[in-house]
C-alpha positions as CSV (number, residue, x, y, z in Angstrom):
1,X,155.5,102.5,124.0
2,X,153.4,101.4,126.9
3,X,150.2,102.4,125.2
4,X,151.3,100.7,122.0
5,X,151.8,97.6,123.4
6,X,148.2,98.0,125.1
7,X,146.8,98.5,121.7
8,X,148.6,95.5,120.1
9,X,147.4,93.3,123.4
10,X,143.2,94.8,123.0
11,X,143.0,94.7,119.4
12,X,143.3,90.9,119.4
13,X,141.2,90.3,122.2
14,X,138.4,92.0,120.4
15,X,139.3,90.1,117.0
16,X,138.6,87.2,119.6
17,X,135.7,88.5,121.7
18,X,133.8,88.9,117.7
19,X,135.3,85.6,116.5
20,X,133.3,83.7,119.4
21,X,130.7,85.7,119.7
22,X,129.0,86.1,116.0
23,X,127.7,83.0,114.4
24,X,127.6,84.3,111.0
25,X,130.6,85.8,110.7
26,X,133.5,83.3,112.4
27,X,133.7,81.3,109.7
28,X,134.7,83.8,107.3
29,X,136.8,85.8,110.3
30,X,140.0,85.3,109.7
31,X,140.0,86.5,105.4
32,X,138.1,88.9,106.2
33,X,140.7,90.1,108.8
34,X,143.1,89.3,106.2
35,X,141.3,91.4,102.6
36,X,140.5,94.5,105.4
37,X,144.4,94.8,106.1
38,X,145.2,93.8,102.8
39,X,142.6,97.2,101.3
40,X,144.0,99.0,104.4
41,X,147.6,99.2,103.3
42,X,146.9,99.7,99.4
43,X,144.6,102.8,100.3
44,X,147.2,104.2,102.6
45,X,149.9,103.6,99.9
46,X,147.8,105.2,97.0
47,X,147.1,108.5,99.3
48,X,150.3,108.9,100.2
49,X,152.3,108.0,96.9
50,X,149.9,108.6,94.0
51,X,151.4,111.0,91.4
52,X,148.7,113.2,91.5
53,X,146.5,114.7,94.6
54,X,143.8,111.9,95.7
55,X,140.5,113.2,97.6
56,X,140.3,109.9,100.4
57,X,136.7,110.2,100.4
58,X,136.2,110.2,96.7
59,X,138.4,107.4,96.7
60,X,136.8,105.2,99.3
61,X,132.9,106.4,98.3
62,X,134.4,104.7,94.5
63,X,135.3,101.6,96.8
64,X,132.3,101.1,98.2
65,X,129.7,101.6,96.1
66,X,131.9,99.4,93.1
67,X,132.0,96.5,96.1
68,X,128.1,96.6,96.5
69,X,127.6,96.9,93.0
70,X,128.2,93.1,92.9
71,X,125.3,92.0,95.6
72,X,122.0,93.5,94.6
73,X,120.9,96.9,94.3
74,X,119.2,96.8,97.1
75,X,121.9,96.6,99.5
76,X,123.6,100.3,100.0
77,X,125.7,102.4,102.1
78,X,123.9,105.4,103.1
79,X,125.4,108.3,104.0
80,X,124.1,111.3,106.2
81,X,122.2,112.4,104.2
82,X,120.6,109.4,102.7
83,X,119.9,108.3,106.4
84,X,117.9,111.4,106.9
85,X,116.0,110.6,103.5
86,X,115.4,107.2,104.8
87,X,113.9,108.8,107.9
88,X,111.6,111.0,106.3
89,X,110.4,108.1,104.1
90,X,109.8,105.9,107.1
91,X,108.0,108.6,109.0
92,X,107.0,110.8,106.4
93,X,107.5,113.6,108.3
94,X,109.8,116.9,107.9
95,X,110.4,120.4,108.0
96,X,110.7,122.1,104.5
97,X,109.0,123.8,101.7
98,X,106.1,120.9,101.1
99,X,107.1,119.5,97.6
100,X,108.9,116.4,95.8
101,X,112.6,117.9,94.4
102,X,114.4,116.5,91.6
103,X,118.0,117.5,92.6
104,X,120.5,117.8,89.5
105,X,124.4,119.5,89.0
106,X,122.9,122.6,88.5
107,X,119.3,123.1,89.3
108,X,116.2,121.5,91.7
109,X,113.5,121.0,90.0
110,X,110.2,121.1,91.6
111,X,108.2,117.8,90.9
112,X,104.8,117.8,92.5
113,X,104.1,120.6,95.1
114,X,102.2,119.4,97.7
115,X,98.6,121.2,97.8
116,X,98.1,124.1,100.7
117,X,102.0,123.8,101.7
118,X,104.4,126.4,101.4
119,X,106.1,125.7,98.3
120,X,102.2,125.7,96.9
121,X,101.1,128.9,98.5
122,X,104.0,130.8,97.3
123,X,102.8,129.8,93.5
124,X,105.2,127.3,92.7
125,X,104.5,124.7,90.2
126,X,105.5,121.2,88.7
127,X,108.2,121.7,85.6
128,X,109.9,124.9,87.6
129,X,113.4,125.0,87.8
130,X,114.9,126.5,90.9
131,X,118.7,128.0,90.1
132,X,119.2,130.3,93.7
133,X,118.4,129.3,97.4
134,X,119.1,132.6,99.2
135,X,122.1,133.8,97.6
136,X,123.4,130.3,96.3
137,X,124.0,129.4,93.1
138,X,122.9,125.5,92.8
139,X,125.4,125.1,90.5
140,X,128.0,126.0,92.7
141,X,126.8,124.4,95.0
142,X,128.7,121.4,95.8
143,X,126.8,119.0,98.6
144,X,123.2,118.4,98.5
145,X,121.5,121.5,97.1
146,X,117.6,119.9,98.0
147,X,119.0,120.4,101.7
148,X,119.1,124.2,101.3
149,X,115.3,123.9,101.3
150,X,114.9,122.3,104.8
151,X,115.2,124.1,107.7
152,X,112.9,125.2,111.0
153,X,109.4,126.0,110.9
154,X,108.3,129.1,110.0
155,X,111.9,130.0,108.9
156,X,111.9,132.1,104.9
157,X,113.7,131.0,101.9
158,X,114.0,133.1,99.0
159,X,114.0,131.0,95.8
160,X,115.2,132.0,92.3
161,X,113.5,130.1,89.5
162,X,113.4,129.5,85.7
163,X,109.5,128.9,84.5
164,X,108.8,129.1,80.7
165,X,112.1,130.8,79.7
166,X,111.1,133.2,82.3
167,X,113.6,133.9,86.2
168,X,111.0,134.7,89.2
169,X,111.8,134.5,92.6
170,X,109.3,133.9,95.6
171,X,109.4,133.8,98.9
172,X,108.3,130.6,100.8
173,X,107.9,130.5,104.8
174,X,109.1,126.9,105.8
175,X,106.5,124.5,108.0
176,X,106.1,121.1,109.0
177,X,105.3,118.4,106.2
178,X,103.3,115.4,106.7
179,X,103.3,113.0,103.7
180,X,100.3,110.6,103.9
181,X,100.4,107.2,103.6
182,X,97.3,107.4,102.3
183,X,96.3,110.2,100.1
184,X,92.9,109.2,99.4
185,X,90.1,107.6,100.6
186,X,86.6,107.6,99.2
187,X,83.3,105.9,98.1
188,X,83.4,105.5,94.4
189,X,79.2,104.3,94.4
190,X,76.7,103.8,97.5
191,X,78.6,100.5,98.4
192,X,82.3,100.3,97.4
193,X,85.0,101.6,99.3
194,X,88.4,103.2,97.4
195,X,91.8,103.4,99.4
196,X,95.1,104.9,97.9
197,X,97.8,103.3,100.2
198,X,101.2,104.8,98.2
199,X,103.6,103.7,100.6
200,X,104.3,101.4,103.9
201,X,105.4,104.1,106.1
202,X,104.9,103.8,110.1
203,X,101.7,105.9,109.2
204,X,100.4,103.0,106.9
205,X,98.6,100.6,109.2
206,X,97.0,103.6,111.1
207,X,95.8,105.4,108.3
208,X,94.6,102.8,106.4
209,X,92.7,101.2,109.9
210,X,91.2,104.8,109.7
211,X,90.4,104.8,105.8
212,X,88.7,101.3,106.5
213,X,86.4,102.2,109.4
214,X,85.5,105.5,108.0
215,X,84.1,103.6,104.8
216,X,82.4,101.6,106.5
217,X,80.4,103.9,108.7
218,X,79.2,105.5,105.9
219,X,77.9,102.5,104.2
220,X,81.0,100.9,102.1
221,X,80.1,96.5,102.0
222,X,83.1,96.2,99.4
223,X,86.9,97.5,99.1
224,X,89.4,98.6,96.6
225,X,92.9,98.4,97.9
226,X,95.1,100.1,95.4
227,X,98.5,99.3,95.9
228,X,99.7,100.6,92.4
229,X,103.2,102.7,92.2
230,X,103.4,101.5,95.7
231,X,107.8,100.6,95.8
232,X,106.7,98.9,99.4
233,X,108.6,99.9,102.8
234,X,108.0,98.3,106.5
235,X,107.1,94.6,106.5
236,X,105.3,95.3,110.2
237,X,103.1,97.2,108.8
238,X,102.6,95.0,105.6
239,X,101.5,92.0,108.1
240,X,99.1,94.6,110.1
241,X,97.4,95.6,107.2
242,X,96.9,92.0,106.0
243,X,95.6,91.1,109.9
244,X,92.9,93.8,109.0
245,X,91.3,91.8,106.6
246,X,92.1,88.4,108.3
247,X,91.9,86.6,111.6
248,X,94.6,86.5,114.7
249,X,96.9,84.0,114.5
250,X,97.5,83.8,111.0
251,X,100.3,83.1,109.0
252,X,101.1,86.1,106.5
253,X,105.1,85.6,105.8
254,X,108.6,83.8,106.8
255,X,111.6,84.9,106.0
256,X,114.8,82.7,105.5
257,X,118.5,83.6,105.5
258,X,121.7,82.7,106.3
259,X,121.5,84.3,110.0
260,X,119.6,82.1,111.9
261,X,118.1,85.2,114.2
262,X,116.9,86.6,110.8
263,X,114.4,83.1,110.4
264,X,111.5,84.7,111.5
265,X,107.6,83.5,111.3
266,X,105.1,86.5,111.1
267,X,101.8,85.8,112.3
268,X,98.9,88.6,113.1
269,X,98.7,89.8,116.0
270,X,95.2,91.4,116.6
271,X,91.3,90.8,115.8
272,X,90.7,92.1,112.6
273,X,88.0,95.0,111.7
274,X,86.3,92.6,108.9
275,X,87.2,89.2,107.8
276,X,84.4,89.1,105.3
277,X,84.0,92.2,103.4
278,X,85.1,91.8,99.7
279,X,88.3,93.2,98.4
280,X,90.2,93.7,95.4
281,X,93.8,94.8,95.4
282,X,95.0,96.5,92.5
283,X,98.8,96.0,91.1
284,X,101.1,97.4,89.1
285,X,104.9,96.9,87.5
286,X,105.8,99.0,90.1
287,X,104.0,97.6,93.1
288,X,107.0,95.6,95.1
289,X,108.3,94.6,98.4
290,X,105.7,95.0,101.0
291,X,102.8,95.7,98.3
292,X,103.9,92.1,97.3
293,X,103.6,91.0,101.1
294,X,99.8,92.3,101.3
295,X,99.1,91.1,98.0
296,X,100.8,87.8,97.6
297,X,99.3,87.1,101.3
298,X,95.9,87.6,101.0
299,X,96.0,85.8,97.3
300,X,97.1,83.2,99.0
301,X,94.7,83.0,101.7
302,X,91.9,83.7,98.9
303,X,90.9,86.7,100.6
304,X,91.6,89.5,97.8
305,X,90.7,88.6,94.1
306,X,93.9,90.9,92.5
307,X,93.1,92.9,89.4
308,X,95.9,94.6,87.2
309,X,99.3,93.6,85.5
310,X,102.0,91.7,87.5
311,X,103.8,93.2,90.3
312,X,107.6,94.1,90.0
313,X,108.9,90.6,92.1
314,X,111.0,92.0,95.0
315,X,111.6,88.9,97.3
316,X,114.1,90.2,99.4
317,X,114.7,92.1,102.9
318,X,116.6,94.8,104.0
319,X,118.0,96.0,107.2
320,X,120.2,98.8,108.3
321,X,123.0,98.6,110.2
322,X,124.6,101.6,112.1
323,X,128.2,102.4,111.4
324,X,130.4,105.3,112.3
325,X,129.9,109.1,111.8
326,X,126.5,109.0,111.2
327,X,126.1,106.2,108.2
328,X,124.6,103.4,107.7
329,X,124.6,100.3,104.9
330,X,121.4,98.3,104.2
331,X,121.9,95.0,103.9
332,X,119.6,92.4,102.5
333,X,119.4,90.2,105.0
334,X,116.7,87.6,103.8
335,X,114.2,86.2,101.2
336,X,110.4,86.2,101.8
337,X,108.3,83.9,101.5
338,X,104.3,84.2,101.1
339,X,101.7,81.9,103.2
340,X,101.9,79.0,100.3
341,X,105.2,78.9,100.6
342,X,106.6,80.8,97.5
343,X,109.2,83.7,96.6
344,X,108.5,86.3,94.3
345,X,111.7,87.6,93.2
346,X,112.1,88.0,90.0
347,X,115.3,88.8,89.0
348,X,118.4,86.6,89.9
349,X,121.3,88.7,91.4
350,X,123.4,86.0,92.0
351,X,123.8,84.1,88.3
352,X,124.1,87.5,86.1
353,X,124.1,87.1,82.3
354,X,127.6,87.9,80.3
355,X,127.4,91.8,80.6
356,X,127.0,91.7,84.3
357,X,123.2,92.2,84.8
358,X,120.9,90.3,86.8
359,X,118.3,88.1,84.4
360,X,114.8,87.2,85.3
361,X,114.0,83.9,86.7
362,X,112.5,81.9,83.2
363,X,108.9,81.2,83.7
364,X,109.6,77.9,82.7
365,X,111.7,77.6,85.9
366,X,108.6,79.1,88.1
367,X,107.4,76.5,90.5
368,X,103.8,76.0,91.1
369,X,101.7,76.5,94.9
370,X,98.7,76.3,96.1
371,X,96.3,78.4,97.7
372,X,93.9,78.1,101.0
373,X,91.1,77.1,98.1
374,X,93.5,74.5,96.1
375,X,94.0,77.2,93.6
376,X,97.6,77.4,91.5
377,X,99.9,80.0,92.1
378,X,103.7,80.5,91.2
379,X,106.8,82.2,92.3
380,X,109.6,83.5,91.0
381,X,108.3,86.6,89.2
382,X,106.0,89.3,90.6
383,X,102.5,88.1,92.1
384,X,100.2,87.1,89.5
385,X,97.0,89.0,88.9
386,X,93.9,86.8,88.6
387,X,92.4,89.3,86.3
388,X,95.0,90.6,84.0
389,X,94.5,94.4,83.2
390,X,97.2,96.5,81.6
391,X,100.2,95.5,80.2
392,X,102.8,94.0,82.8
393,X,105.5,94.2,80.1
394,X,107.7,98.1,79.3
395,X,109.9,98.4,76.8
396,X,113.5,99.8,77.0
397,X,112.2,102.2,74.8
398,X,109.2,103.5,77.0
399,X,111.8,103.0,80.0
400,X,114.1,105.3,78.7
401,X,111.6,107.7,77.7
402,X,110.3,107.9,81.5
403,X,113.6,108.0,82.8
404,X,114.5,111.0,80.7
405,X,111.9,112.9,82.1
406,X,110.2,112.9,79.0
407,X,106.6,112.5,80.2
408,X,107.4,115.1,82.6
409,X,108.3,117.5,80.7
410,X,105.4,117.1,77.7
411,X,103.2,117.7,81.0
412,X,105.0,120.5,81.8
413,X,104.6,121.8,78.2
414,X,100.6,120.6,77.7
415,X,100.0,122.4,81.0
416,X,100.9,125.7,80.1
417,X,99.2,125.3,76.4
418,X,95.9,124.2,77.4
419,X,93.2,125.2,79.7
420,X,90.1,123.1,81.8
421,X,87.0,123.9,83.3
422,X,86.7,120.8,84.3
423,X,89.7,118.1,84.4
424,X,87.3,115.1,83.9
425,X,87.0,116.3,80.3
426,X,90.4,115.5,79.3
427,X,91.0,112.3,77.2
428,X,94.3,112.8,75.2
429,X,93.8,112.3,71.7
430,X,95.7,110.6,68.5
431,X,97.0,114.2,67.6
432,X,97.9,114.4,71.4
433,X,100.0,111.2,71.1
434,X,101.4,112.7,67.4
435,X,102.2,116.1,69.6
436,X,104.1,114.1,71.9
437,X,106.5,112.3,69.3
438,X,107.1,115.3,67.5
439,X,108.4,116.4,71.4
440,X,110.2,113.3,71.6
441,X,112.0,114.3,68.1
442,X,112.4,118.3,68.5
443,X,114.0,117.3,71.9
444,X,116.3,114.9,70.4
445,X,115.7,111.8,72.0
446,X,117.8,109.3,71.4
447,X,118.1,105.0,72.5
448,X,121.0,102.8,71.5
449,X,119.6,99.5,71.7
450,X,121.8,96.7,72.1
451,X,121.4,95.8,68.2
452,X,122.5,99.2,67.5
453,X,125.6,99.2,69.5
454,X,126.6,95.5,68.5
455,X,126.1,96.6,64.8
456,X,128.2,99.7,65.3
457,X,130.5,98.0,67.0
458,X,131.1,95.8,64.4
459,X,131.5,98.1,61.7
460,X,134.2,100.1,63.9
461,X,135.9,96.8,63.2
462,X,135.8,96.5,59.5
463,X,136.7,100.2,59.0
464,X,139.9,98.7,61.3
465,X,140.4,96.0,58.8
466,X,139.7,98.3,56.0
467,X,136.6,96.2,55.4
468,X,134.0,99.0,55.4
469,X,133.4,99.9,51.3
470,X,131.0,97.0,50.2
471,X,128.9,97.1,53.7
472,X,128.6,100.4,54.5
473,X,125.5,101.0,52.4
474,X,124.0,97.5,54.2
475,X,125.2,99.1,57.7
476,X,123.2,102.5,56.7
477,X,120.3,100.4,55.6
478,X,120.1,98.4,58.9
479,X,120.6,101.5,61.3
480,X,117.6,103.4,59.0
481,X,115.6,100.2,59.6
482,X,116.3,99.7,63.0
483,X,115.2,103.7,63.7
484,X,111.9,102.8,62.2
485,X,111.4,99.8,64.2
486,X,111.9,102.1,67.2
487,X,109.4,104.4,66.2
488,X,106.8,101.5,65.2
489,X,107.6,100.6,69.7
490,X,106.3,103.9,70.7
491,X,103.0,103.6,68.4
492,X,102.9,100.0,69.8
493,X,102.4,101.4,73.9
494,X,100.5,104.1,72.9
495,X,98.1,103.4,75.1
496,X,100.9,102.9,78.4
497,X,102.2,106.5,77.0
498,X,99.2,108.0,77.1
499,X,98.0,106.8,80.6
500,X,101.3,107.9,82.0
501,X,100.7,111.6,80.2
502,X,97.2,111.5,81.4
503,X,98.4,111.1,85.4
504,X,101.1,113.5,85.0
505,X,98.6,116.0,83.5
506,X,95.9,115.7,86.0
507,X,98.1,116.3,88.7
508,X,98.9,119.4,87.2
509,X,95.9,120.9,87.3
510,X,93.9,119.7,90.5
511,X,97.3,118.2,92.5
512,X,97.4,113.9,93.8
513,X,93.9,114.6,95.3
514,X,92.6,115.6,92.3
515,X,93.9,112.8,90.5
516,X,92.6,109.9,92.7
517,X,89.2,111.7,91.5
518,X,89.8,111.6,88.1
519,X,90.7,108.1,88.2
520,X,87.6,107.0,90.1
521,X,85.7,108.2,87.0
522,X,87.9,106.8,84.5
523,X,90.0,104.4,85.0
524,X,90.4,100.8,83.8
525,X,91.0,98.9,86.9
526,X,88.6,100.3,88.9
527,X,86.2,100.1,86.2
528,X,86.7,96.2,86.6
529,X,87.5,96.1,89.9
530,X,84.1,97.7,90.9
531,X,82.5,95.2,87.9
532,X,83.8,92.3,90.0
533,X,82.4,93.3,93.4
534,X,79.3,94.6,92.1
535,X,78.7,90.6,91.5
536,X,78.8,88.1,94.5
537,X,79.2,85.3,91.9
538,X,81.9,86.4,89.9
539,X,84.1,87.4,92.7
540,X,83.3,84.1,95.0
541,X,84.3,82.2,91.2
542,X,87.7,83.6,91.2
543,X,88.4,83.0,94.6
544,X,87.5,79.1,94.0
């Protein structure tokens, strides 16, 4: 009784001590206090009264992730495991087998193996399907089956894999796995300098410090920064790679939110290594968060002239926050904002269209900055290339045809049909392109747009109403039409297919190294990039 009463005394002088002590939150204290018990008592009643057995954790995992659903998708809980893949991604270090997994219900599937690591020296290869670790069946397998692959250096795992129609097993002696920052560095002629930077990990200042000095020493007067594919990461590291290229003491970003403590004011911190040498930063649809931070930074100091399509527009900041048994959430805490003073988000969380999802901010609703130079920049969707290159814009088409791992698996299949002497060779063809819709077809791909599912929807209705007889020769006619349109979308990014089938292909046959190689010799960007730097003029014009 004693200890009850001691309970009932603490519990609201810690309601209190948090209620004066946490500006943010005493506002709202007291309903918050009042929707936790309220949630409290309705999960305990369900569990305990529900017709049926309930699984808590299922039950509360639902909860959660339905109650975050409505902020952004950038704030999430994180459980154990997804805190240990946060690690590795911030440090980009790990013991395992040395390759990217695709975990699904019933297999892993081996992405990209990482050249010279294990899962590479025991001869496995991108497109191979991995059914057994030791003697487990993945799809019995009922937590994380990528986690079966980690374990201590130097430790063996016996793997059991599905390659061509064909089960093989190998043998592959676990190690430690270092995942660059940057992958590649290099002079593409006597002058210009090339850096990969594919992620802000704590590696990413030091390595590219490194890449930069090394260049120069051996005679680069120019950069390429290529920050394409790059999804962004620490914002330290963002404003240290910005102070590399510009002076101490200046201004790279702010960030503003409703926690005061979270206002904060980054400035550089150390001399940089060149303040003059000429760079271009190169951008893609998927370049966001901190690749936005560099780039929209030094555009606005006009210190980078950016070549490429429009970045993705992610103004916001995360955080974790610790919570119990060994989970986390991250929260976006903040917006961003770039030395001229403007965000970049570019999709609105907050006023969400009639089916829920987040719109983009209308460019008529973009507002207009200035650069260092006078020069006219704007917000509110992506940073801006000053020399457009590529197509900014995807389809939901294309979208869906990456997301169902169709480029992946054409790869997979071109890989195994076709060999190379040398890689630099290939340059996918019209019947190439024909070869990969006749793939799309034999593997029954398939994408309900919205016109499709508004027009079915309404003819479920009139066969309600017994309405169907005189339309549904019209409804066949506008489905066939719509199928064609579809068809006429792929033809029309053709050329964003056939880049994306070109990457994925190289990589297959001389790994990511390979690749950065292959696109020093042909691709588009650089081609320009390099055009642009090669001419004092040009590049001073655009930074005027």
């Amino acid at each position: 009784m004693k200890n009850i009463l001691k309970k009932k005394i603490i519990i609201p002088i810690l309601a209190c001590v948090v209620f004066l002590s946490t500006t943010a939150f005493k506002n709202d204290f007291f309903e918050i206090a009042k929707q936790i018990e309220i949630f409290t008592t309705l999960f305990k009643e369900l569990n305990m009264n529900y017709v049926d057995e309930t699984n808590p954790g299922d039950l509360m995992d639902t909860a959660i992730k339905s109650m975050l659903a409505d902020l952004d998708p950038y704030t999430n809980f994180m459980n154990e495991q997804d805190v240990e893949a946060a690690r590795i991604n911030n440090t980009g270090d790990y013991t395992g087998i040395g390759a990217r997994i695709k975990t699904l219900k019933e297999k892993l599937i081996v992405v990209e193996p990482y050249k010279d690591y294990p899962a590479d020296k025991a001869g496995l290869k991108a497109g191979d399907e991995i059914i057994k670790v030791g003697t487990v069946l993945i799809e019995d397998y009922e937590d994380n089956a990528g986690d079966l692959l980690r374990g201590i250096s130097g430790s063996s795992v016996e793997v059991t894999y599905k390659r061509q129609g064909k089960t093989e097993t190998a043998t592959i002696k676990r190690a430690e796995v270092e995942i660059k920052a940057v992958p590649h560095f290099s002079l593409i002629d006597d002058k210009t300098g090339y850096i990969v930077l594919s992620k802000f990990s704590k590696k990413a200042h030091a390595e590219t410090n490194y890449a930069l000095r090394d260049l120069k020493a051996q005679g680069a007067e120019r950069i390429i920064l290529d920050l394409r594919g790059n999804p962004g990461g620490l914002v330290n590291e963002a404003i240290k790679i910005v102070n590399l290229f510009v002076p101490k003491g200046q201004l790279v970003v702010t960030t503003k939110s409703k926690v005061k403590k979270y206002n904060r004011t980054y400035i550089t911190k150390n001399d940089p290594i060149d303040t003059e040498i000429p760079l271009v930063i190169l951008l893609d649809g998927n370049s966001a968060s901190a690749s936005e931070i560099v780039s929209g930074a030094l555009q606005d100091l006009d210190r980078a002239v950016i070549v490429g399509s429009r970045s993705f527009g992610k103004g916001l900041v995360q955080r974790p926050k610790l919570l119990t048994y060994g989970t986390q959430v991250k929260i976006t805490i903040s917006r961003y904002y770039t030395p001229s003073g403007r965000c970049i988000q570019a999709l609105d969380y907050w006023n969400r269209n009639e089916k829920g999802e987040a719109v983009k901010v209308k460019q008529e609703n973009y507002n207009a900055f200035k650069t260092k130079n006078g020069r006219q920049v704007f917000d509110g969707g992506g940073v801006f290339p000053d020399v457009q290159v590529g197509s900014s814009k995807t389809s939901p088409i294309t979208n869906a045809i990456v997301q169902n791992d169709l480029i992946f698996d054409f790869a997979t299949h071109y890989y195994y049909n076709h060999t190379f002497n040398d890689i630099n060779t290939l340059s996918l063809t019209d019947k190439d392109f024909l070869d990969f819709k006749n793939y799309l077809k034999t593997n029954n791909f398939s994408f309900e747009t919205d016109t499709e599912k508004a027009l079915k929807k309404a003819f479920e209705t009139a066969k309600k109403e017994e309405l169907n007889d005189n339309i549904e020769n019209d409804y066949n006619t506008l489905i066939s039409n719509l199928n064609t349109s579809k068809s006429q979308v792929v033809d029309e990014n053709k050329d964003f297919l056939l880049e994306l089938l070109t990457k994925d292909i190289v990589k297959r046959y001389v790994y990511r190294e390979g690749l950065y190689e292959y696109l020093e010799v042909h691709d588009t960007e650089i081609k320009k990039a390099t055009e642009i730097l090669n001419n004092p003029s040009t590049y001073q014009n655009y930074l005027k």
